[in-house]
C-alpha positions as CSV (number, residue, x, y, z in Angstrom):
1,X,0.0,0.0,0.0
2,X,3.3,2.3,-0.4
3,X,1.3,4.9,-2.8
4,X,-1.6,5.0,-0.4
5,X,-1.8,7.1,2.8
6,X,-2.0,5.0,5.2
7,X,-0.9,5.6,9.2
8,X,-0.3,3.2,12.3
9,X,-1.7,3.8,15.2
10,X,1.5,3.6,16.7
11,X,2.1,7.1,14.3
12,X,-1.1,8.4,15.5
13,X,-0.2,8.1,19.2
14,X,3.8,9.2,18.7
15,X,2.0,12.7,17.0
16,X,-0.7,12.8,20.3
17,X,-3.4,12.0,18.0
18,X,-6.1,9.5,18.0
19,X,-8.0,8.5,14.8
20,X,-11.8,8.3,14.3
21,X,-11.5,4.7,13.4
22,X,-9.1,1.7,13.2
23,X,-9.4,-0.7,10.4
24,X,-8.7,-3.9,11.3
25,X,-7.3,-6.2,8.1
26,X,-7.2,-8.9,9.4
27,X,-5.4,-11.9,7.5
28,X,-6.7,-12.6,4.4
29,X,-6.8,-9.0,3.8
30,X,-3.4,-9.0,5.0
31,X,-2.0,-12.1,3.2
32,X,-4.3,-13.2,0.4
33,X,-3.3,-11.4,-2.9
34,X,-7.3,-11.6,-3.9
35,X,-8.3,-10.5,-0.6
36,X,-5.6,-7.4,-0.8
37,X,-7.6,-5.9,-3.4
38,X,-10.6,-5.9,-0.8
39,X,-8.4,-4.0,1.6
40,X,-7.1,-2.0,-1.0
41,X,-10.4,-0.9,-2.2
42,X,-11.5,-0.2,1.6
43,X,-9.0,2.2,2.1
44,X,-9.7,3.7,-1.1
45,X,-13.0,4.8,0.2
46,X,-11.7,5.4,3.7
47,X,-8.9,8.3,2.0
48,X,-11.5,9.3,-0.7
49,X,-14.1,10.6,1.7
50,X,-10.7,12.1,4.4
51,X,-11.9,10.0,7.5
52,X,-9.0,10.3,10.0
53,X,-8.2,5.8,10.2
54,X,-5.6,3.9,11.2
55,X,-4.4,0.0,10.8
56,X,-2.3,-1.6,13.2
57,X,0.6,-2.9,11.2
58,X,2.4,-5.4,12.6
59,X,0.9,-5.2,15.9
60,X,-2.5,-6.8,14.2
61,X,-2.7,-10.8,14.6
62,X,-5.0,-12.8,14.1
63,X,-8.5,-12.1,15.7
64,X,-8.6,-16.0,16.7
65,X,-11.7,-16.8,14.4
66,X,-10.5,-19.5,13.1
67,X,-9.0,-21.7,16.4
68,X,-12.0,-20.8,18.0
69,X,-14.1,-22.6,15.7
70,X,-11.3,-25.5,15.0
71,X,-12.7,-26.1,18.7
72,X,-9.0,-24.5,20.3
73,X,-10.0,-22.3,22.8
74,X,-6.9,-22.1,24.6
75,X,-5.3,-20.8,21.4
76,X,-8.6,-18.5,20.6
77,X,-7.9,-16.9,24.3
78,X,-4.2,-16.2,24.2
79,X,-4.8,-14.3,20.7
80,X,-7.8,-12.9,22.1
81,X,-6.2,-11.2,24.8
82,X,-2.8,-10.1,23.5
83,X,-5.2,-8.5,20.7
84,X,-7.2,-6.9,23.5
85,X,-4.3,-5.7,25.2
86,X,-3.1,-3.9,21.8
87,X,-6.4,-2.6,21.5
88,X,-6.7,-1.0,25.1
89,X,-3.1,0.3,24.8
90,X,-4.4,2.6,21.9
91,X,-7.6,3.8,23.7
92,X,-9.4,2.0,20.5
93,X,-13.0,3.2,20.6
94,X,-14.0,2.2,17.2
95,X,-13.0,-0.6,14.4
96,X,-14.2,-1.2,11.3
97,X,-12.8,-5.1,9.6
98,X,-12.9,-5.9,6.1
99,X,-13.7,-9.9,7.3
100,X,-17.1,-11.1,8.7
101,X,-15.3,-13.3,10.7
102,X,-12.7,-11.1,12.2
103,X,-16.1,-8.8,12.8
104,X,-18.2,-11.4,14.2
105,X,-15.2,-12.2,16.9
106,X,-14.4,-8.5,17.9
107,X,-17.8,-7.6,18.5
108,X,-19.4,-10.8,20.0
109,X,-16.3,-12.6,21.6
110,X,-13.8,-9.8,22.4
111,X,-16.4,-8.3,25.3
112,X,-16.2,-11.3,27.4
113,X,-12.3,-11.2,28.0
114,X,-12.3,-7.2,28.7
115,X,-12.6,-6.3,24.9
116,X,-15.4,-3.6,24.4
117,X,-15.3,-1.7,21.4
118,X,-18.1,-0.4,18.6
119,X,-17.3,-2.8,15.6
120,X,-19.0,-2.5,12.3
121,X,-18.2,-3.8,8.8
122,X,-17.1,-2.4,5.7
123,X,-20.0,-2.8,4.0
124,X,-22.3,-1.1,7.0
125,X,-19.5,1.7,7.2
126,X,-20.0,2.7,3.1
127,X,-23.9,2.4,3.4
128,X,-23.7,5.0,6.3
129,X,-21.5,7.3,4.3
130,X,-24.0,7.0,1.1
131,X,-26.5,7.6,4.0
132,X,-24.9,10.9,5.0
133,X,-23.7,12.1,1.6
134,X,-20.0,12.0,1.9
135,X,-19.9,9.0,-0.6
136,X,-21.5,9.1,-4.4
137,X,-21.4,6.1,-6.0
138,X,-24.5,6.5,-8.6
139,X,-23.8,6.1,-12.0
140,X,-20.3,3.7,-11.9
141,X,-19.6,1.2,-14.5
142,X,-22.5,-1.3,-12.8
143,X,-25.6,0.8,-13.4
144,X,-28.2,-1.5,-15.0
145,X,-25.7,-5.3,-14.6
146,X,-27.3,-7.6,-12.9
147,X,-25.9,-8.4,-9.3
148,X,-26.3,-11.4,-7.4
149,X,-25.4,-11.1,-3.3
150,X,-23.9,-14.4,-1.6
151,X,-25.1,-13.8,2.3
152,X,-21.5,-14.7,4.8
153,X,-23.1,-16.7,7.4
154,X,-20.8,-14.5,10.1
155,X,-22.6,-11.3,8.6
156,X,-25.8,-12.4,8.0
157,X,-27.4,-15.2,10.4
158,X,-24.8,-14.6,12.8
159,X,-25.3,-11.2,13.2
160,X,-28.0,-10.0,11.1
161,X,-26.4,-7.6,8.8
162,X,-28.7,-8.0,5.2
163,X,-29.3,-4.6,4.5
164,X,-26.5,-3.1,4.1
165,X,-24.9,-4.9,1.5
166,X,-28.0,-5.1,-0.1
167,X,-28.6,-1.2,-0.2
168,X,-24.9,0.0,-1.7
169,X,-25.8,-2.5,-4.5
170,X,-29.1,-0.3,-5.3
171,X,-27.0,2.8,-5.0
172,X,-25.4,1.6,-7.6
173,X,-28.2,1.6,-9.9
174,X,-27.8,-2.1,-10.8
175,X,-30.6,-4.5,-10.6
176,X,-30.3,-7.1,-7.7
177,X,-30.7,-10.9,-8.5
178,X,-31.8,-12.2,-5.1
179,X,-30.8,-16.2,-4.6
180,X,-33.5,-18.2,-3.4
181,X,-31.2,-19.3,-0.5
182,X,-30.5,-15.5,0.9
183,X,-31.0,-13.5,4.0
184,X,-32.0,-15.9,7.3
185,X,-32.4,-18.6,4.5
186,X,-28.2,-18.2,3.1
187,X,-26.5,-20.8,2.1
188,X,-22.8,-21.2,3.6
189,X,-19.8,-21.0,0.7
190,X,-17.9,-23.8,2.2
191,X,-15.4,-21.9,3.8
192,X,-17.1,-21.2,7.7
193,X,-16.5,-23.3,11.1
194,X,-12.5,-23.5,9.8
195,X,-13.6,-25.1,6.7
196,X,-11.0,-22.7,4.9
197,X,-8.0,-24.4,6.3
198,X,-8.8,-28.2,5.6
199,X,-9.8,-30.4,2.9
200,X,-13.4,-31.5,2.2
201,X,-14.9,-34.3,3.2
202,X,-15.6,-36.7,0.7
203,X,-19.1,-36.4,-0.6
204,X,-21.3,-35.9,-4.0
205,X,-20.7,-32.1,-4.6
206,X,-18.8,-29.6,-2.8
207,X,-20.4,-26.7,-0.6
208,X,-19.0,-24.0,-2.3
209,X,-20.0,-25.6,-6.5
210,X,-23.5,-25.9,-5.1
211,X,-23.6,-22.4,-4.2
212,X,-21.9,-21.1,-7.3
213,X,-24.4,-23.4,-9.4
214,X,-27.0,-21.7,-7.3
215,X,-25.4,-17.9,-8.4
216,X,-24.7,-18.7,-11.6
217,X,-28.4,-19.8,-12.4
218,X,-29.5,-16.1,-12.7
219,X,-27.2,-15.2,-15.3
220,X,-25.1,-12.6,-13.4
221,X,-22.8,-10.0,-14.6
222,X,-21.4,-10.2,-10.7
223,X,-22.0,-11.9,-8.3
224,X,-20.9,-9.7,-4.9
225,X,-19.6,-10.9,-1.5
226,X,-18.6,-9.2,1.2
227,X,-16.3,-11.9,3.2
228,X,-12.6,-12.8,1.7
229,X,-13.0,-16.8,2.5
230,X,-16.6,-16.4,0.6
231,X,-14.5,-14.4,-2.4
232,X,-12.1,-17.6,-2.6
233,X,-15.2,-20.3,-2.4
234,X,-17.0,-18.6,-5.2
235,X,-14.1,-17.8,-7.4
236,X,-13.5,-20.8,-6.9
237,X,-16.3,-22.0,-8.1
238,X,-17.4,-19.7,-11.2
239,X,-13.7,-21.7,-12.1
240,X,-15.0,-24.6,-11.9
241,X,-18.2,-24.1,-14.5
242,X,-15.5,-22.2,-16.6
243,X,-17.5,-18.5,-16.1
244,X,-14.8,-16.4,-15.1
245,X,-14.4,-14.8,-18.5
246,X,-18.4,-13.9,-17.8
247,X,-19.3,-13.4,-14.5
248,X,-16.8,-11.2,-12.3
249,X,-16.7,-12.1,-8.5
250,X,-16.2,-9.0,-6.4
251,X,-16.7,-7.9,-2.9
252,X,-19.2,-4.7,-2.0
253,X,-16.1,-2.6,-1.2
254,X,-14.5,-3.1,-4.3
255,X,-18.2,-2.4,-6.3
256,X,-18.0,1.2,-4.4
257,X,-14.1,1.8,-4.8
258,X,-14.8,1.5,-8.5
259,X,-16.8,4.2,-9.0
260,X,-15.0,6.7,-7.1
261,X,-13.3,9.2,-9.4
């Protein structure tokens, strides 16, 4: 991210500052060149409308998500709390994650072990700055395509977050394919419950081509995610039916980073 302006907190608090918001990466945003383009396009938006943020840097590890749900909760705890004691260091008040997951276990899971911080997600952060005017994204490059949403099961069921996403794609002026598995009804992409990090059991049909089948029945021009382990599950599988030359796979930020001028 050298040609984007992006501080530490560790910069912020050496100047006697504080920022309005830390954005936490978290790993795939971090470490997955797909997923970089996510956190790419979130800061994008972040320096595009001047909102005072800052990331962590090398401080950041992981939130735990993933050893929770492995069924490691020793692990979980001692990431938990060295993040928590980063966290209170700073004075954070505020975060914003690129990750449902990383999102799901700040907000829910963090408060129990002395973590208590206001956590939304990107996609709820550029809805309330089309809400309040500071971001314009009518008329971009998607205005009439058809867009299907994919529902991550750590944003939606988990924590009932189905408007948002839903209403940046109207800004958009694009029409919105809805899936007959969506909102409290979402199907998982394959990748939840540590799912990422192992192979699949053996069975007829993997999670994540049943999904994609599902998508891909509507005839999208994209179909949008908001989670980085959903963006590798249903690239993966638009790969798989040979589609990525017509159906683009993108994540909301990355629909609103593109129409910025």
């Amino acid at each position: 991210m050298s040609e984007l302006k992006v501080k530490t907190m560790a910069e912020y608090a050496a100047s006697g500052e504080q920022p309005e918001i830390l954005f936490w990466v978290g790993c795939a945003g971090s470490f997955d060149d797909r997923a970089k383009k996510i956190t790419r396009a979130i800061v994008k938006i972040l320096n595009h409308v001047g909102m005072k943020f800052a990331v962590l840097g090398t401080e950041e590890s992981c939130s735990g998500d993933p050893a929770k749900r492995a069924g490691n909760e020793f692990l979980f705890q001692m990431q938990a709390m060295n993040n928590i004691t980063t966290l209170n260091n700073y004075n954070v008040k505020k975060i914003v994650t690129g990750c449902p997951h990383c999102y799901n276990t700040l907000k829910n899971e963090y408060p129990g072990l002395g973590g208590n911080y206001e956590v939304i997600h990107h996609t709820q952060l550029v809805q309330q700055l089309i809400d309040a005017g500071k971001l314009k994204v009518k008329g971009g490059s998607f205005a009439g395509k058809k867009i299907t949403y994919h529902d991550a099961c750590y944003l939606g069921r988990a924590n009932d977050v189905y408007e948002a996403p839903r209403s940046v794609i109207q800004n958009l002026d694009a029409n919105l394919a809805e899936m007959k598995r969506s909102r409290e009804k979402g199907f998982c992409c394959g990748a939840g419950g540590a799912q990422m990090f192992k192979e699949p059991e053996k069975g007829t049909k993997d999670v994540n081509i049943e999904r994609t089948e599902e998508a891909l029945s509507h005839k999208p021009d994209v179909i949008a995610t908001a989670c980085p382990f959903c963006m590798t599950m249903i690239t993966d599988g638009v790969k798989h039916f040979n589609k990525e030359s017509e159906v683009k796979v993108m994540d909301i930020a990355e629909l609103a980073a593109n129409t910025l001028q």
